[in-house]
MILO-143434 format. One record per residue (C-alpha): residue in one letter; x, y, z negated. Coordinates in steps of 0.02 Angstrom, whole numbers, padded with zeros to 5 digits, always signed. Layout:
N
aXYZ ...
! end
This chain:
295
x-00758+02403+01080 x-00691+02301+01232 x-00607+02152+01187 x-00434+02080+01214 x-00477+01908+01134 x-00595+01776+01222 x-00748+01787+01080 x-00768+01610+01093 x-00686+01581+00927 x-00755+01607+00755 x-00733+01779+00664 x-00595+01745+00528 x-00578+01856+00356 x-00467+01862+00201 x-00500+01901+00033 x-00393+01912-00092 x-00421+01917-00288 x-00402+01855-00470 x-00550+01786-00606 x-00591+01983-00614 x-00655+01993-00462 x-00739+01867-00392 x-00909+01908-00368 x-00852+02047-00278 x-00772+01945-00158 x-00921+01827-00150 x-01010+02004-00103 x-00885+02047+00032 x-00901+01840+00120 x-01093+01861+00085 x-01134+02037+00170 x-01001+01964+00313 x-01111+01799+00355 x-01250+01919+00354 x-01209+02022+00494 x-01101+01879+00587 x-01148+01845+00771 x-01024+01674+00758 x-00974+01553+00662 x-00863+01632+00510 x-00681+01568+00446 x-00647+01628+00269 x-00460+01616+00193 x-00488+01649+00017 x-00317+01697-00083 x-00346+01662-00261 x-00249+01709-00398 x-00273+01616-00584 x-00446+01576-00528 x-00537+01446-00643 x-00602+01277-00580 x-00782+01316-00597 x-00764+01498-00487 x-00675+01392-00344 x-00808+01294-00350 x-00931+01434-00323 x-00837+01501-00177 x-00832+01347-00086 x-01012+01319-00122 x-01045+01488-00050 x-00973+01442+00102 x-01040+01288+00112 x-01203+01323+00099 x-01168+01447+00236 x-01110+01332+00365 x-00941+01446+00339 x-00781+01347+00340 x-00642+01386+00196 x-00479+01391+00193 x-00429+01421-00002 x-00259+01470-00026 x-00184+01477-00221 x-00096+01622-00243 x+00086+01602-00363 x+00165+01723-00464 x+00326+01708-00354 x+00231+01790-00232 x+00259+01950-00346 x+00417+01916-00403 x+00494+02084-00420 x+00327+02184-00411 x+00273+02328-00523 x+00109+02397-00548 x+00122+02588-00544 x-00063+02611-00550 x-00195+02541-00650 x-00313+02528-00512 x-00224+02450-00368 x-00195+02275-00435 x-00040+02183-00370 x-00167+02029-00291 x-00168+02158-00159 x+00019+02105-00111 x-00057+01924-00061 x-00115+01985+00119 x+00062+02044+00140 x+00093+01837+00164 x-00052+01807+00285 x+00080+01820+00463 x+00142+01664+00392 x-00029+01559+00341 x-00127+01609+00496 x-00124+01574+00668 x-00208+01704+00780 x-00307+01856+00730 x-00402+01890+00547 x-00479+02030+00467 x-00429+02060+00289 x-00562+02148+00188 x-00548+02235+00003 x-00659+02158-00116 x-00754+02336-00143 x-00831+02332+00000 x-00992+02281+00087 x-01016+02220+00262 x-01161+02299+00363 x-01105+02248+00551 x-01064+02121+00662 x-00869+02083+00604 x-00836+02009+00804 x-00829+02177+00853 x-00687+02187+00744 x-00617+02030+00807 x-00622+02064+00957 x-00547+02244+00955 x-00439+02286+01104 x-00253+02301+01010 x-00189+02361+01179 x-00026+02245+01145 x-00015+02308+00963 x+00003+02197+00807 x-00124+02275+00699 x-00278+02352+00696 x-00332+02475+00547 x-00453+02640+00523 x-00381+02810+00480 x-00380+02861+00316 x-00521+02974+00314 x-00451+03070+00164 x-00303+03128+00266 x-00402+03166+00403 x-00525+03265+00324 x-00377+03382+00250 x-00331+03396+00451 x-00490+03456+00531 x-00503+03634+00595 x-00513+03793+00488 x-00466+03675+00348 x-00296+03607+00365 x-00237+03575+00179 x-00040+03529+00223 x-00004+03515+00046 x-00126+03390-00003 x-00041+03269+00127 x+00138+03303+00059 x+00162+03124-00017 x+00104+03042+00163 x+00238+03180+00259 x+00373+03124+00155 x+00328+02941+00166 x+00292+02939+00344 x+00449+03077+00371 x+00357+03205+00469 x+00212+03341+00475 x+00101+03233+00572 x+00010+03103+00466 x-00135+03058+00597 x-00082+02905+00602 x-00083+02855+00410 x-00223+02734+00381 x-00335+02627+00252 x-00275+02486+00213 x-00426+02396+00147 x-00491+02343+00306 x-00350+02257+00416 x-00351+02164+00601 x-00195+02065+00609 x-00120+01974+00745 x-00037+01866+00643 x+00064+01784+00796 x+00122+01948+00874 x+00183+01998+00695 x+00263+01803+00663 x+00360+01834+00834 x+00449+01973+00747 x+00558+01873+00626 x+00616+02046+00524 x+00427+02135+00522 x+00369+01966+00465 x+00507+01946+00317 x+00481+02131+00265 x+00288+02105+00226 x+00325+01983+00100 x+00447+02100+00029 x+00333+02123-00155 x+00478+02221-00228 x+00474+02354-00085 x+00288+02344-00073 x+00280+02407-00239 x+00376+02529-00261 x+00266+02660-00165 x+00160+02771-00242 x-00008+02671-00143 x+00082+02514-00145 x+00072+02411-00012 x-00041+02528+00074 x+00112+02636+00098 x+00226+02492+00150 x+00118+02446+00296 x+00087+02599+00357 x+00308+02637+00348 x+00320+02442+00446 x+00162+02469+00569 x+00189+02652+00603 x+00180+02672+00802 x+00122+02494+00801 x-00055+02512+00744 x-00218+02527+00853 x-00339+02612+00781 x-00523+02558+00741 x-00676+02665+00731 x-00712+02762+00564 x-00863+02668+00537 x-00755+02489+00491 x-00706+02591+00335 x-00845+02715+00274 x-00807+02776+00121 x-00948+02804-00003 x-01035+02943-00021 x-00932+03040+00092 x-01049+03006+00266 x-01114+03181+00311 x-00934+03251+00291 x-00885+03124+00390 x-00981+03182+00507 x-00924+03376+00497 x-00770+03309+00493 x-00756+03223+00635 x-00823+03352+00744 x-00689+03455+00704 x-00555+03338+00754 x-00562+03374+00950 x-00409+03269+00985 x-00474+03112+00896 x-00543+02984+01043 x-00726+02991+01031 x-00709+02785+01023 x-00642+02809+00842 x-00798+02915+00799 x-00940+02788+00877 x-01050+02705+00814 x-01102+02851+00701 x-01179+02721+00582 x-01074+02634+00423 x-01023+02472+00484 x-00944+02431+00313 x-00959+02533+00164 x-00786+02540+00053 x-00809+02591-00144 x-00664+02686-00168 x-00607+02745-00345 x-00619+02659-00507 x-00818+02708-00529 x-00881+02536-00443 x-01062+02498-00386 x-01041+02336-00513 x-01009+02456-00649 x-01109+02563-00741 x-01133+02707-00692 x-01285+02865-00704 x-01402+02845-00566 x-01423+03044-00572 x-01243+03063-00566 x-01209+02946-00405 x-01350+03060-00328 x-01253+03222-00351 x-01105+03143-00288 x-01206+03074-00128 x-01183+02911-00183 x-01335+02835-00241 x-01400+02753-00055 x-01213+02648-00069 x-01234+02613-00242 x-01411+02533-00212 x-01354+02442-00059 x-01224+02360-00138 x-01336+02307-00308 x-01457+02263-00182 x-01351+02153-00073 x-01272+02081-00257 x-01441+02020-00298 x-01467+01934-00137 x-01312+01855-00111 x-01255+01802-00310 x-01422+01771-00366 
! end
């Protein structure tokens, strides 16, 4: 990807999460340094988080060489919220606020996730003058490819998005913001930390930023947000999306895996079962890059 930033600066990410899921998020900053071609800026948005697990981010970082930037997440910051679904906790309203902690760019990352590339590339994505950068939801897109358009299974993102065309409707668990650009607009700005509205969608704020960012999102290549077990259809599926740009398709390779779903690699789970499901090469990776990073 060609770059409208300078690169000089370090690569800065966002987690976001409460005492449940912390070594999650310690995964997520670990498999990031891994790959990391500069230095590496972590805002950490903690919710309820005990003394002793802030202590083991910031030793995580520091041991590193990463710099952190902890930032304690309120309940105001919720007021008004409801959680519709079990599985999407409301911590995930906190990156709604980032436009107004940040200066400049940063990634925001889900905690189920696992880093396997170079996060500059990210970084330094070419917005083209837009304010965000995100991935396609590869769900929608797979009900989209030729020979098997499913029009009903996108119905919810139609209605939400107020058309037939959903191409556009993406992921929300990897984010490039340009938290500036997004600032300058006083009423975009204002509306993301609308937790009330946020929540009131059926994917939460997922929903809300793809109704504020819709025509205002570049789009990054499918590989920033593989989801597991899913990589040969990704594969069939994106060769039969002819109108998708070719730089959304490349590299063919996972650059970040994303463990959709409630089954996650930290949970148990049959081994046998993950196999079936052409999971069990994600589900090692991450237990594999657990053990190196937590110990």
């Amino acid at each position: 990807m060609s770059g409208d930033a300078t690169g000089q600066g370090p690569i800065r990410i966002a987690v976001a999460t409460d005492a449940n899921m912390v070594d999650a998020a310690l995964v997520v900053i670990g498999s990031a340094l891994e790959h990391a071609s500069r230095a590496l800026e972590v805002h950490f948005l903690g919710y309820q988080l005990t003394a002793a697990q802030r202590d083991r981010v910031a030793a995580q970082c520091e041991a590193s060489g990463a710099r952190l930037v902890y930032h304690e997440i309120t309940p105001d910051l919720f007021d008004g919220a409801e959680q519709r679904d079990s599985n999407i906790s409301l911590v995930t309203l906190a990156r709604m606020h980032l436009p107004r902690w940040v200066e400049g760019r940063i990634i925001y990352l889900d905690c189920d996730m696992l880093v396997l590339g170079d996060l500059a590339d990210v970084q330094d994505a070419d917005l083209a003058g837009q304010p965000l950068g995100a991935v396609r939801d590869f769900y929608v897109l797979d009900q989209m490819r030729a020979g098997k358009e499913r029009p009903e299974k996108l119905a919810h993102h139609a209605a939400l998005l107020g058309r037939a065309d959903v191409a556009g409707y993406f992921n929300a668990g990897l984010l490039l913001l340009d938290c500036d650009a997004i600032r300058a607009d006083a009423d975009l700005c204002a509306r993301m930390g609308d937790a009330s509205e946020a929540s009131r969608y059926k994917f939460m704020d997922q929903d809300f930023l793809n109704l504020l960012f819709d025509g205002r999102t570049a789009f990054l290549p499918q590989a920033w947000n593989s989801i597991w077990g899913r990589d040969a259809a990704r594969a069939k599926t994106l060769a039969g999306l002819p109108w998708l740009p070719e730089a959304e398709k490349t590299p063919a390779a996972s650059q970040l895996i994303h463990y959709t779903g409630p089954k996650k690699p930290w949970k148990k789970q049959p081994l046998a079962k993950a196999l079936l499901r052409g999971r069990l090469q994600a589900l090692l990776a991450w237990r594999r890059a657990a053990a190196r990073i937590l110990g």
